[in-house]
VOGU-3710 file (C-alpha; in Angstrom, 3 decimals, decimal comma):
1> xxxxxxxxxx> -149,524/52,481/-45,658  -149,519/48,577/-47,126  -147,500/46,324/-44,714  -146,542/43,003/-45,914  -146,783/40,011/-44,200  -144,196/37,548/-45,656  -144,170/33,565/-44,809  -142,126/33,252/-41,822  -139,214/30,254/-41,446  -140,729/27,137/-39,020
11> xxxxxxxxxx> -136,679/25,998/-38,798  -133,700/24,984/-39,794  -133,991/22,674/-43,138  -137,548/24,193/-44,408  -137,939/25,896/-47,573  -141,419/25,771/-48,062  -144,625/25,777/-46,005  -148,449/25,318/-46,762  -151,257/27,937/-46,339  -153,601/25,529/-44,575
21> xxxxxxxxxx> -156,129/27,972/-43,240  -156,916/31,362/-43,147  -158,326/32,585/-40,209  -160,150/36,186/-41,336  -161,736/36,715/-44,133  -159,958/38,589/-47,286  -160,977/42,484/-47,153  -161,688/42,096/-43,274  -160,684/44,602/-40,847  -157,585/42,727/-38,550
31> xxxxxxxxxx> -156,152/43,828/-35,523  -152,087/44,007/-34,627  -151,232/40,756/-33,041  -154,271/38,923/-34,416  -153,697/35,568/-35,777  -154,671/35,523/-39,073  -153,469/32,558/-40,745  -152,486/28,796/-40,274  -149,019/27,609/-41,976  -147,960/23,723/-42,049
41> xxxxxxxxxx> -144,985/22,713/-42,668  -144,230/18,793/-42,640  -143,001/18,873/-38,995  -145,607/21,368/-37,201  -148,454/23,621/-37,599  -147,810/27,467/-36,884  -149,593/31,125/-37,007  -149,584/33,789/-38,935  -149,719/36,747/-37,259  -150,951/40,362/-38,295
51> xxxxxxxxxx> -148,125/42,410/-37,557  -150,600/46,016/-37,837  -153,684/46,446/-37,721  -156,009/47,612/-40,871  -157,648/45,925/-43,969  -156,050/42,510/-44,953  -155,820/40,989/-48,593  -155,009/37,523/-49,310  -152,086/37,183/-51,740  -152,030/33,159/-51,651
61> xxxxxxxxxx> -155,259/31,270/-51,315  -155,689/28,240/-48,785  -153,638/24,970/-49,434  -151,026/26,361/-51,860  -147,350/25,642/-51,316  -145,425/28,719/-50,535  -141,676/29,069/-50,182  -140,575/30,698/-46,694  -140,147/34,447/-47,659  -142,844/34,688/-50,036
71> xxxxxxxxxx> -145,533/37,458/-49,563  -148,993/35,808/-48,049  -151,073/39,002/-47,749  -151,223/42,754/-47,268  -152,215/45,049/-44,774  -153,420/48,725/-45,621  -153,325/50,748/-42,071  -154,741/53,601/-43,711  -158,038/51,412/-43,054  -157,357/50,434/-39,831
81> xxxxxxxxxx> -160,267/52,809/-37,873  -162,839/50,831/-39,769  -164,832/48,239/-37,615  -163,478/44,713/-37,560  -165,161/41,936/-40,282  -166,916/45,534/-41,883  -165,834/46,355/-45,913  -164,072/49,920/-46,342  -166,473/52,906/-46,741  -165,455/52,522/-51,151
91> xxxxxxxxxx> -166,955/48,942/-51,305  -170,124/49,925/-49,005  -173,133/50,444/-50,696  -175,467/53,513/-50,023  -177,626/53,724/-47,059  -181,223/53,706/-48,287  -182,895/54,673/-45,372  -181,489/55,139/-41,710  -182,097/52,153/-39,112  -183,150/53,162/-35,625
101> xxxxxxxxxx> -181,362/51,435/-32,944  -182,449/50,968/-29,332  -179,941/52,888/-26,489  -178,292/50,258/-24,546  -178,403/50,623/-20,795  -177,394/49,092/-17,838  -181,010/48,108/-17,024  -181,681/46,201/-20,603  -182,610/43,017/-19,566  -179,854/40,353/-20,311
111> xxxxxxxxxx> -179,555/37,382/-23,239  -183,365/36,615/-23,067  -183,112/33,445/-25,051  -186,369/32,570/-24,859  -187,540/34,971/-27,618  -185,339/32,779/-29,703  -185,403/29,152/-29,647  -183,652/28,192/-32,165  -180,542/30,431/-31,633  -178,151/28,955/-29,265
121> xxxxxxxxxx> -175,797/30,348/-27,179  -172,792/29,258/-24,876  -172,046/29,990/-21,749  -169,226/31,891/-22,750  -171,225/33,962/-24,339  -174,036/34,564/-22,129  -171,381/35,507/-19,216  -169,944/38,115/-22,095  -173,324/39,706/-22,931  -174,668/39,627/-19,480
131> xxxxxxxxxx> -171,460/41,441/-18,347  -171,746/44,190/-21,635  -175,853/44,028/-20,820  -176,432/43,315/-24,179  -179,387/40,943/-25,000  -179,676/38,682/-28,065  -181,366/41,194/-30,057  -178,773/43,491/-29,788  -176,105/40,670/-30,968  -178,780/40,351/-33,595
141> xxxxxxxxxx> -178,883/44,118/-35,251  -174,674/44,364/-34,600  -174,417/41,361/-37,377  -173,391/43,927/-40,167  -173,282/40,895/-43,087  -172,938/37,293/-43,210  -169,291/35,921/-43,878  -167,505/33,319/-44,652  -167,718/32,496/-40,971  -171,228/32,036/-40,520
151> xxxxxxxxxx> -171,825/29,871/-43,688  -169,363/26,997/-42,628  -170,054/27,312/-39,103  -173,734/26,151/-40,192  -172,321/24,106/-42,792  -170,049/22,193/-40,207  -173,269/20,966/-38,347  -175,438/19,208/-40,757  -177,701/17,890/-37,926  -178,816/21,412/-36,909
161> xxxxxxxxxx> -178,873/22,589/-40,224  -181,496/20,044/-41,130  -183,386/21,002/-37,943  -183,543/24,447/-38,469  -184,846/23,396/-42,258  -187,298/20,531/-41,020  -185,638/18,084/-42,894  -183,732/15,548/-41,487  -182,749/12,612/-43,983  -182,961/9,325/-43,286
171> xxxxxxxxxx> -179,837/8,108/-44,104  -176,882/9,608/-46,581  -174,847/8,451/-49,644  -172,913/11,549/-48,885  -169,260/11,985/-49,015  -166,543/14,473/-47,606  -163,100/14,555/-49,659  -160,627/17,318/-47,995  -156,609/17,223/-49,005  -154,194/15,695/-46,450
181> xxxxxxxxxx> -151,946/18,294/-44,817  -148,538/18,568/-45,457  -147,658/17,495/-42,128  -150,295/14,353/-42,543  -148,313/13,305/-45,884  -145,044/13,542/-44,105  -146,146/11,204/-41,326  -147,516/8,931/-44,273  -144,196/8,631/-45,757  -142,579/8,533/-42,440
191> xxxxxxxxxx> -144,426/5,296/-40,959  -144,040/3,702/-44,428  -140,206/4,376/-44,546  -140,430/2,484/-40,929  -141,946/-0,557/-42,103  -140,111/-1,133/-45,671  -136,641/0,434/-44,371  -136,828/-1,455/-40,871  -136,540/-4,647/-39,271  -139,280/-4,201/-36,597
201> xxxxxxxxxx> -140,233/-6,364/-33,553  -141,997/-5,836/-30,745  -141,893/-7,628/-27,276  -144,290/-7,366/-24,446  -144,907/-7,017/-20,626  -147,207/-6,057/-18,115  -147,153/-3,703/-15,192  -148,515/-3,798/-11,637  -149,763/0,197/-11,266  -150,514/0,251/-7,933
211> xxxxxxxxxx> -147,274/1,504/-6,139  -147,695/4,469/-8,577  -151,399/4,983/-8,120  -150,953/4,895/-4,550  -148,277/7,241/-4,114  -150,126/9,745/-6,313  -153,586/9,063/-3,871  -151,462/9,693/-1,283  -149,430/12,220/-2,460  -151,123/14,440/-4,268
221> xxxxxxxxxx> -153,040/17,501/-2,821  -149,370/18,161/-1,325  -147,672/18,181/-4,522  -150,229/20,240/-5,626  -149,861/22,531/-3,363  -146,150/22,835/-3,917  -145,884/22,569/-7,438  -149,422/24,253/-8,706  -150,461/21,508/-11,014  -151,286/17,554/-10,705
231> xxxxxxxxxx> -148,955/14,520/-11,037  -149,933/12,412/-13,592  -148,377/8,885/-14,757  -146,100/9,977/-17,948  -143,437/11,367/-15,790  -142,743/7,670/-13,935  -142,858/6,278/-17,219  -140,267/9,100/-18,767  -138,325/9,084/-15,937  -138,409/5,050/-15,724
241> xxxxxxxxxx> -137,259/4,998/-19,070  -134,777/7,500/-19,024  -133,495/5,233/-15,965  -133,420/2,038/-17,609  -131,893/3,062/-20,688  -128,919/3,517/-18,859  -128,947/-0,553/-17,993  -129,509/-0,789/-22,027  -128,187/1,930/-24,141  -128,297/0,001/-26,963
251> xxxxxxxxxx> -132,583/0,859/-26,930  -131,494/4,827/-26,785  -128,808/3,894/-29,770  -129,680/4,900/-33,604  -127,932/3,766/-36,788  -125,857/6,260/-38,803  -124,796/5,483/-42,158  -122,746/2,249/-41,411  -122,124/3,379/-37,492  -124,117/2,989/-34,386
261> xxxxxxxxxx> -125,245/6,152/-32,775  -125,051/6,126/-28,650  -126,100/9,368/-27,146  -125,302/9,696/-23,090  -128,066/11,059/-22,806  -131,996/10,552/-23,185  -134,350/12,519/-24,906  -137,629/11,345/-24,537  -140,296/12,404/-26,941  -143,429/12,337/-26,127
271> xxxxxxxxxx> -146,234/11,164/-28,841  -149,539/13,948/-28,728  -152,211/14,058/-30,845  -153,599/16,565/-32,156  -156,276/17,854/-34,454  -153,561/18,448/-37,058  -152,003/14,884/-36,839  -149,383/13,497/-34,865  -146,641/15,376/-32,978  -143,654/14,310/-30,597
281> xxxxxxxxxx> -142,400/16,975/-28,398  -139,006/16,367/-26,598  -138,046/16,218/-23,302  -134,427/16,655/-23,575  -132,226/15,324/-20,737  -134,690/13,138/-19,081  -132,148/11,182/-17,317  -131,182/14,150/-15,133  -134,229/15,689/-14,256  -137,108/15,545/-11,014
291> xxxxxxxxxx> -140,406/13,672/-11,454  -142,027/17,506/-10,835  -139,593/18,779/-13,635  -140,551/16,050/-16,325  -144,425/16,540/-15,141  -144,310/20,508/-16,111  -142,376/20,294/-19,071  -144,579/17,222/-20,387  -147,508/19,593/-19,689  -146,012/22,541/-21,007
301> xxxxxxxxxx> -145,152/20,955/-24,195  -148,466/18,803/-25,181  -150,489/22,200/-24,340  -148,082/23,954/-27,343  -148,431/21,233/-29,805  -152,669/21,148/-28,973  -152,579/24,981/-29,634  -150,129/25,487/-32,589  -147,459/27,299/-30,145  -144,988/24,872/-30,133
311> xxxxxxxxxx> -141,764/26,060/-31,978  -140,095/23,329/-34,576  -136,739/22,820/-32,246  -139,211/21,629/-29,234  -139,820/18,502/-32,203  -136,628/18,059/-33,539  -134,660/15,424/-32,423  -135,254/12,747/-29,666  -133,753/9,512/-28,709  -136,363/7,743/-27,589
321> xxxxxxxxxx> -140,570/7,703/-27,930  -143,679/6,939/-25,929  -146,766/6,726/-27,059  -149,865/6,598/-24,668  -152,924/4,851/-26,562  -154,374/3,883/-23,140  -155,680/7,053/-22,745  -158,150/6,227/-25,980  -159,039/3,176/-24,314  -156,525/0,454/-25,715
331> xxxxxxxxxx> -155,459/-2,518/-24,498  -152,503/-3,666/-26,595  -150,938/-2,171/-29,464  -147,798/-2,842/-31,692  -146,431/0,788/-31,911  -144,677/1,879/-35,074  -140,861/3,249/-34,272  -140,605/6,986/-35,070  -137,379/7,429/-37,287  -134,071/7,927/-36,744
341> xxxxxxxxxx> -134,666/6,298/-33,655  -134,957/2,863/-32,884  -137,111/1,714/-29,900  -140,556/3,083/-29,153  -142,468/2,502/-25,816  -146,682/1,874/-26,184  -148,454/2,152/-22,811  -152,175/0,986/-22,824  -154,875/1,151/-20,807  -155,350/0,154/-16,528
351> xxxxxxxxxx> -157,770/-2,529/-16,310  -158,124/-4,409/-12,709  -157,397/-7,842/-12,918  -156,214/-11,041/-11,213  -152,821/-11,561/-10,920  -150,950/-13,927/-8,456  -149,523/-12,473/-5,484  -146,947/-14,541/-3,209  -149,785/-17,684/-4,281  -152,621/-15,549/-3,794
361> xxxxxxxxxx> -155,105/-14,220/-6,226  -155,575/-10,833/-6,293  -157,258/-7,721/-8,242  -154,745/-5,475/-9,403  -154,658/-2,381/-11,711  -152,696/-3,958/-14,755  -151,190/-2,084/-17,525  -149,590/-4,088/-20,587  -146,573/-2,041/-21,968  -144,840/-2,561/-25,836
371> xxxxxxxxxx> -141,761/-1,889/-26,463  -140,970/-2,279/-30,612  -137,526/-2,145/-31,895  -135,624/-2,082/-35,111  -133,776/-6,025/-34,794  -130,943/-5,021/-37,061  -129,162/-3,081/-33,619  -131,314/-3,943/-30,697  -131,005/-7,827/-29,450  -133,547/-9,443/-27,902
381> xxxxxxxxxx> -131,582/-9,743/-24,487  -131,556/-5,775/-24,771  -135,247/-5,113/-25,543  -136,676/-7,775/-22,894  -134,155/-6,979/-20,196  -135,395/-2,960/-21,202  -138,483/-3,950/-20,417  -137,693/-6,264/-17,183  -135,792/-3,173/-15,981  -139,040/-0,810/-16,889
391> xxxxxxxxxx> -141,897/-2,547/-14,786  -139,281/-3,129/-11,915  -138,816/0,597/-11,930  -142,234/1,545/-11,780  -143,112/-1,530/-9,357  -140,476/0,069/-7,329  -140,712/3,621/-7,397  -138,194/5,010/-5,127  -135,804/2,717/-7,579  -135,923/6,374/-9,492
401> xxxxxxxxxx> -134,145/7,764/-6,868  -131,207/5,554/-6,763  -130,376/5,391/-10,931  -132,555/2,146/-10,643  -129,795/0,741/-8,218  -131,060/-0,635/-4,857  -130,002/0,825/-1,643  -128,051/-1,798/-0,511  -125,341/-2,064/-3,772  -124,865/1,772/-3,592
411> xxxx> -124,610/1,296/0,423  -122,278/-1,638/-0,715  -120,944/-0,032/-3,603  -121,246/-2,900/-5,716
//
């Protein structure tokens, strides 16, 4: 029986996708649940996933525009006994003479990579064949054909290609030209939207980390324990700027035609990156939730968006952004606001440094934070007095507790 596998919808608003990978290899033996493609569309990148298993044929070819419904490939069940990555018994050419293979046993001696030097394996795999006893001659003699596979994964290293040919050049005039992905071009167009359509500023302060880093020092094997993962720093900063946005709505505010857009509440977006470009899960509702909340969901979210799991509503919409380039090592950037919205956050990198303390110099861990906003609806008393309210926040950490309020005006109620 053929089953077709039609282009699924990625959301709301999307009537066409792009084939940006394909994962088997046309006329190769799939299994049900397998995930057989790649499909970008200009907000994510999703799978494709065998919905039987048998022999797959491509009916699009990689990095053609499909609409959503279309047919992408077939898949005959009738074929589906065959051995995976192995061509059906019609397209298999005669056996000239039979092969004798060893009888694998428990007491074959494992991997033995020494016999082959210039075959690598990982670890993965050596805990795999030492747990099937299968050594790397056996791995060998299973190799039925080289595929597709095998040619780019040696193509993909050119060092070890030229190793394994003696020939390493001395230097290259060589160049590598690949298309930019759909969701690539839309984040071209998006930024440059930003800049033309925009009247962006950005103002600057610096934070004093150490409340935060020593509450998570001493803090953290018990929330840990409690929670089953680790506290980082993005879920003071979320929470911090959930917090403060209160004190300034007019940062969480987005223009509208010829009206000014104030949402009550604050979703926070979160800027990833991953091998496919850019992405900005939501955290919807930051205002309302626990530091431990924020922390899972943050975690939750970047780990879709690395892996292609994340669904197009968990990127749609947003009030608010925060980018993190400290964690590629920089010190100050002027981040670029991610549209509708109209204030983005940048946090950098910690570096120690002196800073004056009640008129003494000391070493503290000092992070400089960004804020950039669009001018034509943010003030400058708003984005400065955001910021203000931001490093007092995370100076002060049980601020979070109070709405950012100190004790002694809700005790007072003033």
């Amino acid at each position: 029986m053929i089953i077709e596998i039609k282009i699924p919808t990625p959301g709301e608003s999307i009537t066409e996708v792009e084939l940006g990978k394909w994962l088997v290899e046309d006329g190769s033996i799939v299994s049900k649940n397998e995930e057989v493609a790649e499909i970008e569309s200009d907000k994510a990148t999703l799978t494709l996933v065998a919905t039987e298993s048998g022999k797959i044929s491509f009916k699009v070819e990689e990095g053609d525009t499909v609409a959503v419904g279309e047919l992408a490939c077939t898949i005959d069940t009738d074929a589906a006994g065959e051995a995976p990555g192995q061509a059906s018994p019609k397209e298999e050419k005669k056996e000239e003479e039979p092969v004798a293979k060893e009888t694998i046993t428990a007491e074959k001696a494992p991997v033995a990579e020494k016999d082959h030097p210039k075959i690598k394996t990982t670890a993965v795999a050596r805990e795999m064949m030492e747990e099937h006893h299968f050594s790397v001659d056996d791995i060998i003699n299973g190799l039925q054909r080289i595929g597709k596979k095998e040619v780019e994964a040696v193509v993909s290293h050119p060092v070890e290609q030229a190793v394994v040919n003696n020939a390493k050049a001395l230097f290259s005039r060589e160049e590598k030209r690949e298309k930019m992905s759909m969701l690539r071009r839309k984040l071209s167009q998006r930024l440059v939207s930003v800049k033309n359509e925009t009247a962006m500023l950005t103002t600057f302060n610096e934070v004093d980390m150490s409340p935060i880093m020593d509450l998570r020092k001493k803090y953290q094997p018990k929330f840990v324990e409690k929670h089953g993962f680790k506290l980082g720093f993005m879920s003071f900063f979320t929470k911090a700027v959930a917090t403060a946005a209160q004190f300034h709505p007019a940062v969480n505010s987005m223009i509208d035609g010829e009206e000014i857009l104030t949402p009550a509440f604050v979703d926070v977006g979160i800027a990833v990156s991953t091998p496919k470009g850019l992405m900005v899960p939501i955290v919807r509702n930051a205002e309302s939730k626990s530091i431990p909340a924020i922390e899972l969901e943050i975690k939750e979210l970047a780990e879709k968006a690395r892996t292609k799991k994340i669904s197009v509503e968990e990127l749609t919409g947003g009030t608010f952004t925060i980018t993190n380039g400290g964690t590629f090592g920089s010190l100050l950037s002027t981040p670029i606001i991610n549209p509708p919205q109209s204030a983005i956050l940048g946090m950098h990198n910690i570096v120690d440094r002196p800073v004056a303390v009640d008129g003494q110099v000391v070493i503290r861990p000092m992070m400089y934070v960004a804020l950039s906003y669009d001018h034509r609806i943010i003030d400058g008393k708003d984005s400065v007095g955001f910021l203000v309210k931001l490093k007092n926040l995370l100076e002060n950490p049980q601020l979070l507790l109070t709405d950012g309020k100190a004790p002694e005006e809700l005790l007072l109620q003033i």
